[in-house]
C-alpha positions as CSV (number, residue, x, y, z in Angstrom):
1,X,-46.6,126.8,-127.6
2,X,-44.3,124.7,-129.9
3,X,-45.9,123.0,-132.8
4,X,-44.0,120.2,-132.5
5,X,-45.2,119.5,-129.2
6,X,-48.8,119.4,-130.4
7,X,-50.5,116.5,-131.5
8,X,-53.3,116.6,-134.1
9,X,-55.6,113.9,-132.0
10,X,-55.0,115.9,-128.9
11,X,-57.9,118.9,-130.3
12,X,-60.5,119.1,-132.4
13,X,-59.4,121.3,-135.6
14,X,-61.1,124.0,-137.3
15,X,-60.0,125.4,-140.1
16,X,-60.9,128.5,-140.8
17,X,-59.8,129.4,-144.1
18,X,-62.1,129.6,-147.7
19,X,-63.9,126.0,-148.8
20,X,-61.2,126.0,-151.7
21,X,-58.1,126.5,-149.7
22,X,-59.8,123.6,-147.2
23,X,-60.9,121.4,-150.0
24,X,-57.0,121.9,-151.7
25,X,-55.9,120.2,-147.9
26,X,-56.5,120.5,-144.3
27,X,-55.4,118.8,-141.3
28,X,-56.8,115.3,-140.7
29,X,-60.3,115.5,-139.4
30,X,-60.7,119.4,-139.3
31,X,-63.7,120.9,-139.3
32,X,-64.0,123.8,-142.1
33,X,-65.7,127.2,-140.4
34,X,-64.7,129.9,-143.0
35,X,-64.8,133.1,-142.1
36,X,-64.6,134.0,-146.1
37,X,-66.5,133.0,-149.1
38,X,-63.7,132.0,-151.6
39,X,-64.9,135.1,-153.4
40,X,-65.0,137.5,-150.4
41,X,-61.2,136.1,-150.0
42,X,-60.3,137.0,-153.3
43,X,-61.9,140.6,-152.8
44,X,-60.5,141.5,-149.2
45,X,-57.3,140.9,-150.4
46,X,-57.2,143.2,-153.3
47,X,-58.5,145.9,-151.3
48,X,-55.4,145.2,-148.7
49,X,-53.0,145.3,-151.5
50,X,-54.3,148.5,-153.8
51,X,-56.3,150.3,-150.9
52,X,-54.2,149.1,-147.2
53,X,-54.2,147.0,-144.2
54,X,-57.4,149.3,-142.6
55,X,-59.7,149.1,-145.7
56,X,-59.4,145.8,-145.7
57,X,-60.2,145.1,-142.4
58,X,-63.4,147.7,-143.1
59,X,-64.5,145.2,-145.7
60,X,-64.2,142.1,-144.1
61,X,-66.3,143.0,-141.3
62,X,-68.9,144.3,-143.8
63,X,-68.6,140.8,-145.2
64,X,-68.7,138.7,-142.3
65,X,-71.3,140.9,-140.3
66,X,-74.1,139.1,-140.5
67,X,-72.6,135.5,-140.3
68,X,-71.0,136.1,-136.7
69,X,-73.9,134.6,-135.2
70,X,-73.9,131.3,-136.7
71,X,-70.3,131.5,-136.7
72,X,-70.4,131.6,-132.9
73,X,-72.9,128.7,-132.8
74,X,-71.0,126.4,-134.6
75,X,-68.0,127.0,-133.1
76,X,-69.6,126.5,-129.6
77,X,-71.3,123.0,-130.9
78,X,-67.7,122.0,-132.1
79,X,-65.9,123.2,-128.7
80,X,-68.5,120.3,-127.1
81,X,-65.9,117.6,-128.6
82,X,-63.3,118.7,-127.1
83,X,-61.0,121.7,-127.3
84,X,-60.5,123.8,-130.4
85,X,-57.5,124.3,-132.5
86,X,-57.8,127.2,-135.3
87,X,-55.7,127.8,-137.5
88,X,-55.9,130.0,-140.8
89,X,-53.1,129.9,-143.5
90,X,-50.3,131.4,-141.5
91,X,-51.9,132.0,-137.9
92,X,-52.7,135.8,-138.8
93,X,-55.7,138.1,-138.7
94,X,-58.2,134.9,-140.0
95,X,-57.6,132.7,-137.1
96,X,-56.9,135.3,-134.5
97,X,-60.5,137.0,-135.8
98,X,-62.8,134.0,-135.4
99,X,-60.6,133.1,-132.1
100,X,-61.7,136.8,-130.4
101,X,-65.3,136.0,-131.6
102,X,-65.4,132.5,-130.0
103,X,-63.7,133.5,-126.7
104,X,-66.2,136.2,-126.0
105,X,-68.3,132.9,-125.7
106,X,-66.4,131.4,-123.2
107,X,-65.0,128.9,-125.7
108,X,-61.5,127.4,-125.0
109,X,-59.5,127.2,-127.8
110,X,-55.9,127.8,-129.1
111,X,-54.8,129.2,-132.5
112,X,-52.0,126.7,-134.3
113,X,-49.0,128.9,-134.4
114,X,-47.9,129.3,-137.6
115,X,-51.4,128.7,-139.2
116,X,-51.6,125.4,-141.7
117,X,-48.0,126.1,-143.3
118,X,-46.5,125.5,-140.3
119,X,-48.7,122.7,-139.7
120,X,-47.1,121.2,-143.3
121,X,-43.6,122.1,-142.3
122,X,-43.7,120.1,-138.7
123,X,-44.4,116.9,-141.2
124,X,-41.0,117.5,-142.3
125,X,-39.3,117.9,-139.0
126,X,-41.1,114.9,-138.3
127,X,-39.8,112.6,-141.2
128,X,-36.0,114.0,-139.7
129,X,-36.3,111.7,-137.0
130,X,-34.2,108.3,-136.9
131,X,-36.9,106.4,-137.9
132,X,-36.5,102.2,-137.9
133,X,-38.2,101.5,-141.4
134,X,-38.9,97.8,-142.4
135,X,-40.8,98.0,-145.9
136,X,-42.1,94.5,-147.0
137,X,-41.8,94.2,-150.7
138,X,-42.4,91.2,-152.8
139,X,-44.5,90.2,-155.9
140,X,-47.5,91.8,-156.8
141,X,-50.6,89.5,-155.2
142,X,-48.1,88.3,-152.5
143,X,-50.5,89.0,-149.6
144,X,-47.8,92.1,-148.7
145,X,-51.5,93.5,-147.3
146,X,-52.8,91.0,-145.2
147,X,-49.4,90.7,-143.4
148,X,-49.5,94.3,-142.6
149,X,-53.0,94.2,-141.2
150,X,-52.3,91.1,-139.1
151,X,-49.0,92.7,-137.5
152,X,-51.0,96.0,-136.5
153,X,-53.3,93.7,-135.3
154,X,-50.3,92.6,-132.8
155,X,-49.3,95.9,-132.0
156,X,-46.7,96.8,-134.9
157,X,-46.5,100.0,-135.9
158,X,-48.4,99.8,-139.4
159,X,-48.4,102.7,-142.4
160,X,-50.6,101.2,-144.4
161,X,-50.2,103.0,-147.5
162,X,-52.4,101.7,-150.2
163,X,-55.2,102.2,-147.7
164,X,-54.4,105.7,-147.1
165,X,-53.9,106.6,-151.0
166,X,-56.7,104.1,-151.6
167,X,-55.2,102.6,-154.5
168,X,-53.7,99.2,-154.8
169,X,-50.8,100.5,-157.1
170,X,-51.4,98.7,-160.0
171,X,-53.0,99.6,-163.8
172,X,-55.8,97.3,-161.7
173,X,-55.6,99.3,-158.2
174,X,-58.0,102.3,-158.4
175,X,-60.9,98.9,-159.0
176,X,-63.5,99.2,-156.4
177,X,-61.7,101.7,-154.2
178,X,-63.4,105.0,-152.9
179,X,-62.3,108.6,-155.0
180,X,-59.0,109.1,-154.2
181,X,-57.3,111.7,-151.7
182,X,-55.4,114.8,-153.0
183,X,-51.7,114.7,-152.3
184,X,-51.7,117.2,-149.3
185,X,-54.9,115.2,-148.0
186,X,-52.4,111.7,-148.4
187,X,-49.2,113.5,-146.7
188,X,-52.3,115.3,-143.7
189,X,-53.1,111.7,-143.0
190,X,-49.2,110.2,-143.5
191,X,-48.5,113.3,-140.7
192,X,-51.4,112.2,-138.2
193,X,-50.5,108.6,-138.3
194,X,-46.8,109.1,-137.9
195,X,-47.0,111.4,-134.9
196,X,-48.4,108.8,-132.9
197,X,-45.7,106.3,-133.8
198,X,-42.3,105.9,-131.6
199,X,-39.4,106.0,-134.1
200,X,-37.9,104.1,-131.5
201,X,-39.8,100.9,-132.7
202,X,-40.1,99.3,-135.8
203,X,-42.5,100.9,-138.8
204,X,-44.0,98.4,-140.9
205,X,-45.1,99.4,-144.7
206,X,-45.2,97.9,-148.3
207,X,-42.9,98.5,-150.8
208,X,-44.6,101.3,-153.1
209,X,-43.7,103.3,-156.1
210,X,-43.6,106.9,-155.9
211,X,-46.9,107.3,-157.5
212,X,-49.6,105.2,-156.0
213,X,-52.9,106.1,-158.8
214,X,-53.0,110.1,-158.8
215,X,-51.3,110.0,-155.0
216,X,-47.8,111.0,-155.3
217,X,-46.0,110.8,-151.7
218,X,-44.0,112.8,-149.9
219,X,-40.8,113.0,-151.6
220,X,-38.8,112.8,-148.6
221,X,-41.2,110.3,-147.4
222,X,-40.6,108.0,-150.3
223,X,-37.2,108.7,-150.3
224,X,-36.7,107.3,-146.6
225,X,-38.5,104.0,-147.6
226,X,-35.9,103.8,-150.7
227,X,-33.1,103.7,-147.9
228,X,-34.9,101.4,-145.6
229,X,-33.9,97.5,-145.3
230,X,-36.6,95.5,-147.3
231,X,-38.0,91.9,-146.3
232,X,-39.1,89.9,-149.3
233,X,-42.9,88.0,-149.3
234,X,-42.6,85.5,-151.9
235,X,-45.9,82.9,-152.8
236,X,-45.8,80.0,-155.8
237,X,-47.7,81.6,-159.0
238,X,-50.6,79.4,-158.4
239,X,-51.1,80.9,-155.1
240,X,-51.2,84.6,-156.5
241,X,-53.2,84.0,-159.2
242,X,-55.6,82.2,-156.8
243,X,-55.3,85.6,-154.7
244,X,-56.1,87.3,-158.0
245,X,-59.2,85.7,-158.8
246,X,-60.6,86.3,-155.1
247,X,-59.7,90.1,-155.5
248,X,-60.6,90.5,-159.2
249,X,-63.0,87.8,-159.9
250,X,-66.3,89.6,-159.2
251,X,-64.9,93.0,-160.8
252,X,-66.8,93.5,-164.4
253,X,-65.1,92.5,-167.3
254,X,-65.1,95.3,-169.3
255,X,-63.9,97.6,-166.0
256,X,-60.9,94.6,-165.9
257,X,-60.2,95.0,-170.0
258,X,-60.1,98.9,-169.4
259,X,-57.1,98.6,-166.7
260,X,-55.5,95.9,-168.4
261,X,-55.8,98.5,-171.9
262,X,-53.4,101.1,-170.0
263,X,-50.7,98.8,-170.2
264,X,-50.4,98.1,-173.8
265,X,-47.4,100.7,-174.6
266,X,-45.5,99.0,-171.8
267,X,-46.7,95.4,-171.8
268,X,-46.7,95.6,-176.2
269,X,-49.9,94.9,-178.5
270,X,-49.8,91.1,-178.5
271,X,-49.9,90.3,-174.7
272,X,-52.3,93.1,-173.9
273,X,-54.7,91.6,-176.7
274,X,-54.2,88.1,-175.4
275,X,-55.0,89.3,-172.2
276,X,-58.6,91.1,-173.4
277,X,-59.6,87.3,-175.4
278,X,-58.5,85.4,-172.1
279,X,-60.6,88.2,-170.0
280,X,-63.5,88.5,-173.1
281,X,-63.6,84.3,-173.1
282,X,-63.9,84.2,-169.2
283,X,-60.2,82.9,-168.6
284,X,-59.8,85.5,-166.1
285,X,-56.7,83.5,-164.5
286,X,-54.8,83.6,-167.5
287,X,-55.0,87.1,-168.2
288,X,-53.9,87.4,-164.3
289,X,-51.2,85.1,-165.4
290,X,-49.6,87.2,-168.5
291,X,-49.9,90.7,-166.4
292,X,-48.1,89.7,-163.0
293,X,-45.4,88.3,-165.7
294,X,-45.3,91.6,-166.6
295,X,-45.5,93.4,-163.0
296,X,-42.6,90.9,-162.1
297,X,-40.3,92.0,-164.2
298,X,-40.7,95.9,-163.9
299,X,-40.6,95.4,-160.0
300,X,-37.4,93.4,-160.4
301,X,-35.8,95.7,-162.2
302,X,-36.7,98.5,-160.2
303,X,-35.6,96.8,-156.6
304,X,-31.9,96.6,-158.4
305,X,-31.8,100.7,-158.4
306,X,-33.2,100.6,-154.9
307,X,-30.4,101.2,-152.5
308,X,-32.5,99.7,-149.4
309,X,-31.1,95.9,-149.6
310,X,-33.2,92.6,-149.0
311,X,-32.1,91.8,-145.7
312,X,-34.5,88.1,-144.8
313,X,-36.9,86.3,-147.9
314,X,-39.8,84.7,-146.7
315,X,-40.7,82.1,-148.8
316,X,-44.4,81.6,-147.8
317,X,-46.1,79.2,-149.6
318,X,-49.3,78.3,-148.3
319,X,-47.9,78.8,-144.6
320,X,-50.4,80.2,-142.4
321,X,-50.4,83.8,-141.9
322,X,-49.5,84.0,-138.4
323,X,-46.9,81.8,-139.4
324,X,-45.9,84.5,-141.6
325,X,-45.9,87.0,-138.8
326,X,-43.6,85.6,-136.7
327,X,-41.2,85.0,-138.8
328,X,-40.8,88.4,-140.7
329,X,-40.7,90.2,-137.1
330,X,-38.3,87.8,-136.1
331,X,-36.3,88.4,-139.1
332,X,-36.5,92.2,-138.7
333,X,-36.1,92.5,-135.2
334,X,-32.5,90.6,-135.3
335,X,-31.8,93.1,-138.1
336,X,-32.4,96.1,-136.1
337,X,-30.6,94.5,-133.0
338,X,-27.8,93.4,-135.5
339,X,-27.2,97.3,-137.3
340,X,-27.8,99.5,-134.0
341,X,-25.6,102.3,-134.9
């Protein structure tokens, strides 16, 4: 079996590895049936490394014993989805233990070879493909998201990347978003969605920093975008602050002070304090006002280091959104047909 010919939605996963090495990351959607306490983990492996290989063993079945059972059950009420995929840390004794127990119940399964690191490491033989990257960058409260929903809603190949980190980005983005994932949960999810994408066709994602909240992506993954050819969403101030006040208007003001505190090394004392009397008066559009001055600026000078170059601007307006759509795939599909190697 190669792993690169597997595809996460093709099983269901089970992971059977401790609750702290699943809660650290897993693959996307795997069920955790642990055939270890985190603490029984801890003490099998120091008998194996000051007692042997057999001892070990000994002790692990002591442990696990009377949980085979349920073990068995589980794993037979997960098989009813569809067909099992273990896989332990590496593919050794874990995986290969609960797989024995779950075949002598007639359960049809496969073990992942290489266990979950060799799960990770196939997300990097996936980002080696040619992939046709178009990032859509542009100022912040642009409407860079809706444009990306309403192209996957044509068919486009979407990553949409706030969604997944679920954080918009900003000092402002973590406001009204669920907890967000860990990093290897973000690049798990990054891996599922990719897999099922042609790099053959376009990829469609917004321009991001490298840190999106406490998300940090994939280096290589972020470094790909950095290369990629960049269309440019551009909307008159009015409209963005309008945009701001639908997305921010309802948030509470003392949540909306709290972000806009976390700027005030960057964006200096006096704007950040004009910015909490506009917010503290109920002037929420001018505090929008003074902090996408300051997100212009950084972002401008950050797209001069970017080596990716802005290949079309869209200068939207109030144009409708479909609109919008056909002309950035336009623009983007005569710049692939244009630089085919």
């Amino acid at each position: 079996m190669n792993p690169a010919h597997i595809k996460t939605s093709d099983y269901v996963w089970v992971d059977v590895r401790t609750p702290a090495e699943y809660r650290r990351g897993h693959v996307h959607g795997a069920f955790n049936l642990p055939l270890f306490t985190d603490e029984e983990r801890a003490e099998v492996g120091t008998i194996y490394a000051r007692q042997g290989k057999n001892a070990a063993i000994e002790r692990g079945l002591e442990l696990t014993g009377p949980r085979l059972a349920e073990m068995s059950r589980t794993g037979k009420a997960l098989s009813k989805k569809g067909r099992l995929m273990l896989y332990c840390w590496r593919g050794g004794m874990r995986s290969a233990s609960v797989a024995w127990l779950l075949r002598l119940q007639g359960v049809d399964l496969e073990v992942y070879p290489g266990g979950y690191k060799g799960y990770r490491d196939v997300f990097d033989d996936l980002l080696g493909q040619d992939w046709r990257f178009v990032v859509l960058g542009g100022p912040t409260l642009c409407g860079k998201t809706d444009v990306l929903k309403a192209l996957a809603s044509r068919g486009e190949q979407v990553l949409d990347l706030e969604g997944m980190a679920r954080h918009k980005g900003s000092a402002f983005g973590g406001l009204g978003q669920e907890p967000q994932p860990g990093n290897e949960e973000f690049s798990n999810l990054l891996h599922f969605k990719m897999e099922g994408f042609s790099p053959d066709r376009i990829v469609w994602c917004e321009d991001e920093s490298l840190n999106m909240g406490k998300v940090v992506m994939p280096r290589r993954f972020y470094d790909l975008l950095t290369v990629s050819p960049l269309l440019w969403l551009e909307r008159p101030l009015e409209v963005r602050i309008g945009r701001g006040m639908q997305e921010y208007g309802q948030m509470p003001s003392r949540e909306l002070a709290a972000c806009l505190e976390k700027l005030r090394k960057r964006m200096g004392g006096d704007v950040v304090n004009r910015g909490l009397a506009a917010i503290g008066s109920g002037d929420l559009p001018a505090a929008i006002e003074s902090t996408l001055a300051y997100y212009d600026k950084t972002y401008l000078f950050s797209l001069r280091k970017r080596p990716g170059k802005i290949f079309h601007r869209c200068l939207a307006g109030e144009q409708d959104l479909d609109d919008v759509c056909r002309e950035v795939l336009q623009a983007a599909c005569r710049y692939i047909q244009d630089n085919k190697k």
